[in-house]
C-alpha positions as CSV (number, residue, x, y, z in Angstrom):
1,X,100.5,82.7,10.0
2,X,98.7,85.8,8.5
3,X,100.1,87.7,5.4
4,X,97.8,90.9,5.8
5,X,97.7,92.8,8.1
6,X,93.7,93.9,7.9
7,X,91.9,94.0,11.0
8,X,89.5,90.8,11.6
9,X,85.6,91.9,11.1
10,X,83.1,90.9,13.1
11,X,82.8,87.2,14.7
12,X,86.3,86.5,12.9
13,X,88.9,84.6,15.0
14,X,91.8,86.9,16.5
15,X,95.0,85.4,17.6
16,X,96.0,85.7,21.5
17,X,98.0,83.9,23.7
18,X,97.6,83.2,27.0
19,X,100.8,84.6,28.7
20,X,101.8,86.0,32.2
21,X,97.7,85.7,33.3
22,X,96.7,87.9,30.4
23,X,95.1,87.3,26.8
24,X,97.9,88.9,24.6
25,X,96.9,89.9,21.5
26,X,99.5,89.8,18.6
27,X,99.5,89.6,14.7
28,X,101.9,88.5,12.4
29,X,103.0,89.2,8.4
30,X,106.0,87.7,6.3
31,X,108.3,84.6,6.7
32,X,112.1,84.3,7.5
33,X,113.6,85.0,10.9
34,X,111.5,86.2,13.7
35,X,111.2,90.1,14.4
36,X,109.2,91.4,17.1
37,X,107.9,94.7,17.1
38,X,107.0,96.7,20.4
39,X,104.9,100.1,19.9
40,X,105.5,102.7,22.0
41,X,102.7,104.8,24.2
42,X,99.9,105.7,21.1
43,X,99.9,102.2,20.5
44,X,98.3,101.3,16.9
45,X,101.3,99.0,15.8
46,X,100.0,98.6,12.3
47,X,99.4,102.1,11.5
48,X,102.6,103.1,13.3
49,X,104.6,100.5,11.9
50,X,103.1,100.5,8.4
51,X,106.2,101.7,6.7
52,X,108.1,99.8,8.5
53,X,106.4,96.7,7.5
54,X,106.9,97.1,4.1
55,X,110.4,97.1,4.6
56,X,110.8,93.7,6.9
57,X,108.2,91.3,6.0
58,X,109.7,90.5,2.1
59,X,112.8,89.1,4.5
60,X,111.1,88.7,8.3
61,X,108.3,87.2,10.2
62,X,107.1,90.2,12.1
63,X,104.9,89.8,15.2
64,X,103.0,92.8,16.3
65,X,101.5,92.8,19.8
66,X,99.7,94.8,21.4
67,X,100.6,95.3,24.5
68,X,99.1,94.9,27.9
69,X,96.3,97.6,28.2
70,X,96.4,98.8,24.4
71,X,94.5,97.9,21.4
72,X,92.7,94.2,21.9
73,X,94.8,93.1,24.8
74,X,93.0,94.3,27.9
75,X,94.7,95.6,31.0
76,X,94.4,93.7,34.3
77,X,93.2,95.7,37.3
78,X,96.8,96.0,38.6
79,X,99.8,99.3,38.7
80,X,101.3,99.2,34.8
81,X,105.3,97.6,35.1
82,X,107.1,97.8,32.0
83,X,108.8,94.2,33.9
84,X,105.5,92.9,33.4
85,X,104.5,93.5,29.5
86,X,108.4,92.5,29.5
87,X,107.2,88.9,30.9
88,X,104.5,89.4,28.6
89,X,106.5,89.0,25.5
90,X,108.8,86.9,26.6
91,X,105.5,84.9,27.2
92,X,104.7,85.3,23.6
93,X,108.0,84.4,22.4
94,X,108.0,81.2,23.8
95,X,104.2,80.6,23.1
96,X,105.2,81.1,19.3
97,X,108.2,79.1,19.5
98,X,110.6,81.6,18.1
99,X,113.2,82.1,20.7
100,X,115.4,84.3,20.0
101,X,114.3,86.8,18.0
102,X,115.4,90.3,16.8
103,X,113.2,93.0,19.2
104,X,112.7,96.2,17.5
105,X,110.9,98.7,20.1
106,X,109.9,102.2,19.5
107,X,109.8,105.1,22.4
108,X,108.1,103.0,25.3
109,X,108.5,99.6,23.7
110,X,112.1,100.7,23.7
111,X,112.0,101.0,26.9
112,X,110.6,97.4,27.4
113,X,113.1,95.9,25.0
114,X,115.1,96.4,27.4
115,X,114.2,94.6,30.0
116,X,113.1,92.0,27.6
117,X,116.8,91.6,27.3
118,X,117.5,91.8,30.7
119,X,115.0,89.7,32.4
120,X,115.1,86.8,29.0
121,X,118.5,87.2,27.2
122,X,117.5,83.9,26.1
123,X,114.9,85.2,24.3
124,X,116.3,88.0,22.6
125,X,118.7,87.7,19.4
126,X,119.0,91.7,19.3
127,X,117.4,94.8,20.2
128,X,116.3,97.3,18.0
129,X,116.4,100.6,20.4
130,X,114.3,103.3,17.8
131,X,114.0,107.0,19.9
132,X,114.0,105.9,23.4
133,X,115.9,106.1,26.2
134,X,117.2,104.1,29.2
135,X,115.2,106.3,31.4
136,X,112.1,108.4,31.7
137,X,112.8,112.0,32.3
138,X,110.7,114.3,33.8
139,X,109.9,116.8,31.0
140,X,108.2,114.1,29.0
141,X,105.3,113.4,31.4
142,X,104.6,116.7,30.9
143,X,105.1,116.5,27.3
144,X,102.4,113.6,27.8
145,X,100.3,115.5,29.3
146,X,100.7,118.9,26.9
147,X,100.8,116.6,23.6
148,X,99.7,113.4,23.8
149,X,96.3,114.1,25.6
150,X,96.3,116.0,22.7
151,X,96.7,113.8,19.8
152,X,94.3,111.6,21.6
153,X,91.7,113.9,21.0
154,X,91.8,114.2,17.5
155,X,92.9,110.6,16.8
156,X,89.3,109.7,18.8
157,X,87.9,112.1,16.5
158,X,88.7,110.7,13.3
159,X,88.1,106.6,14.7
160,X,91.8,105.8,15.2
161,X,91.2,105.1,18.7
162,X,88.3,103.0,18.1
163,X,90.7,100.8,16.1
164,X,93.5,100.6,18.6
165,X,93.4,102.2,21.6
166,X,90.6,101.1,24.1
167,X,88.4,102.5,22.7
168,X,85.2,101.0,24.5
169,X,87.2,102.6,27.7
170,X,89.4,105.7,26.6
171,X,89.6,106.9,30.5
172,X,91.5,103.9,31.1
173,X,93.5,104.0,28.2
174,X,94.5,107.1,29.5
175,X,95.3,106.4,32.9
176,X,97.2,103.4,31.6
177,X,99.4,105.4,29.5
178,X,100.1,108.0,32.1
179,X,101.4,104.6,34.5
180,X,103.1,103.1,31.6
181,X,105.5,106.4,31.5
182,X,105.8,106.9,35.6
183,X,106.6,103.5,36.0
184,X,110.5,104.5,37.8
185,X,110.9,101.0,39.2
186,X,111.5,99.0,35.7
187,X,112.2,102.3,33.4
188,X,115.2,103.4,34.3
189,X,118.2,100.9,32.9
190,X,121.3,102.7,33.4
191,X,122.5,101.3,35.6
192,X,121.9,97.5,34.3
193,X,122.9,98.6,29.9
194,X,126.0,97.1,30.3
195,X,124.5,93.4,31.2
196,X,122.7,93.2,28.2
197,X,125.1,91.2,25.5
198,X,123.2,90.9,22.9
199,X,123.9,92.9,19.5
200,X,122.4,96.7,19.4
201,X,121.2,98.7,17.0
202,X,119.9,102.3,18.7
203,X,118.0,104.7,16.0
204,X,117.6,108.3,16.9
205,X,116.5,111.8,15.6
206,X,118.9,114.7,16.0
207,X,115.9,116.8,17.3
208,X,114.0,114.7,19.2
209,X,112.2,116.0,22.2
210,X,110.8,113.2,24.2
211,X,114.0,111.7,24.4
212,X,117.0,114.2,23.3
213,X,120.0,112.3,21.1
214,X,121.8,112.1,24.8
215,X,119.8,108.9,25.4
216,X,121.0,107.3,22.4
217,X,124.9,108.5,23.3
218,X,124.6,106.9,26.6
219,X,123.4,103.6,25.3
220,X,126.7,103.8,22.6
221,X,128.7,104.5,26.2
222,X,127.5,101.6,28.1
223,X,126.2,98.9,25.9
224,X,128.8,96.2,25.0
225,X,127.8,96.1,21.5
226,X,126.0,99.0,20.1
227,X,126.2,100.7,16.9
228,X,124.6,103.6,16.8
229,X,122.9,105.7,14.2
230,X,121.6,109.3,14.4
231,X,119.5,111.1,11.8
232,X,120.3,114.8,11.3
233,X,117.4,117.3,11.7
234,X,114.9,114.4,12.5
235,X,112.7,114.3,15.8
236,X,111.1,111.5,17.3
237,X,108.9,109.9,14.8
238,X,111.4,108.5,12.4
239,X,109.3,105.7,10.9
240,X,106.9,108.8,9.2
241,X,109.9,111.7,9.1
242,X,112.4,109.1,7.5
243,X,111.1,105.9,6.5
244,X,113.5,104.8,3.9
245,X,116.7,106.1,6.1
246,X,115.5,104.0,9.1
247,X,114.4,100.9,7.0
248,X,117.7,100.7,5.5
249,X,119.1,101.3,9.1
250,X,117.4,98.3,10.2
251,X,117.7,96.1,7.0
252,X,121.7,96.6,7.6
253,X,122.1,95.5,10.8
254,X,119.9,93.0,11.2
255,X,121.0,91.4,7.3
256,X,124.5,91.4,9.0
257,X,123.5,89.4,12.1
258,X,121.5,86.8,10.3
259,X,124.8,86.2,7.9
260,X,127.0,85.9,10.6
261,X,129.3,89.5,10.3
């Protein structure tokens, strides 16, 4: 198991598994119960996670994958299905021996948490729902296309891209992400919230604007066991706009489940 979470230089060894037909590229940091982190559409779990991390690894063995398409897992040449990278980590899961773990998945990853839960409740201990939804809504593919296309820009300007993000095929990348947020069949879980029984904790910013706090009422309405916090005047980036509020979120609940309350 790693304890840094500094990129590999050249000719070093990377840790994938081979899961679901796909090389799945994951990292890990700290010991104790199993969390698995799940980014959400800019990808770059260690930078996007970083405060995060600091929090959970002096209590947690954290696994950060990248997902199908993004950073050093490369995409098939088939339609993006949140179901699938959902097979994917259940893959990973099992691969690592670590069933169940605690899930913690931002934006899209919360998305895919989801059916994680849905499709391997066997695999999952919890779900960490941080600014998602239970649905796509129309507005944000635009937002995707007005923002995001945006931020890719300058993140490909400064290297962050190079890092994470495809960068030896950004028009990809980019095509990816746009499937990964139209993918209707697997994205919207309304109607299926109240089959997953595992414990919930759902995270969201007063303000956000990708998904408005009504996503994060409707998963207190529907799923069985969800406790639900919401952060006054914060948007949709709460791991840089409140760090400390959502680690101590986090460190609650899931310190909770692993004593047995």
């Amino acid at each position: 198991m790693g304890n840094g979470m500094v990129g590999p230089g050249k000719g070093e060894q990377v840790p994938h598994a081979a899961v679901n037909g796909i090389e799945l590229f994951y990292e890990e940091q700290g010991e104790g119960p199993p969390v698995v982190l799940i980014h959400g559409i800019m990808g770059a779990p260690r930078f996007t996670f970083a405060n995060l991390l600091h929090a959970l690894t002096p209590h947690f063995r954290v696994i950060l994958p990248d997902l199908r398409g993004f950073g050093r897992t490369r995409h098939p040449k088939t339609t993006y299905h949140h179901a699938a990278s959902a097979d994917d980590l259940a893959g990973l899961i099992q691969h690592l021996g670590v069933a169940p773990a605690h899930v913690i998945g931002h934006g899209m990853g919360g998305i895919i948490a989801q059916n994680l839960a849905l499709r391997h409740p066997q695999a999952v201990k919890s779900l960490v729902l941080l600014s998602t939804g239970s649905y796509v809504h129309k507005s944000f593919a635009e937002y995707f296309q007005r923002k995001i296309l945006g931020y890719y820009d300058k993140f490909k300007d400064n290297g962050m891209v190079g890092e994470y993000n495809l960068a030896d095929d950004p028009i990809n990348y980019l095509r990816w992400a746009e499937q990964a947020i139209t993918d209707g069949s697997y994205a919207d879980t309304r109607e299926r919230l109240p089959q997953i029984g595992c414990p919930v904790l759902a995270v969201h910013g007063e303000l956000d604007e990708q998904y408005p706090v009504a996503h994060a009422r409707l998963f207190k309405e529907r799923l069985p066991r969800c406790r639900l916090e919401i952060l006054p005047g914060r948007g949709h980036v709460l791991f840089f706009e409140a760090p400390e509020l959502l680690a101590q979120a986090i460190l609650s609940f899931l310190h909770d489940l692993e004593a047995g309350n």
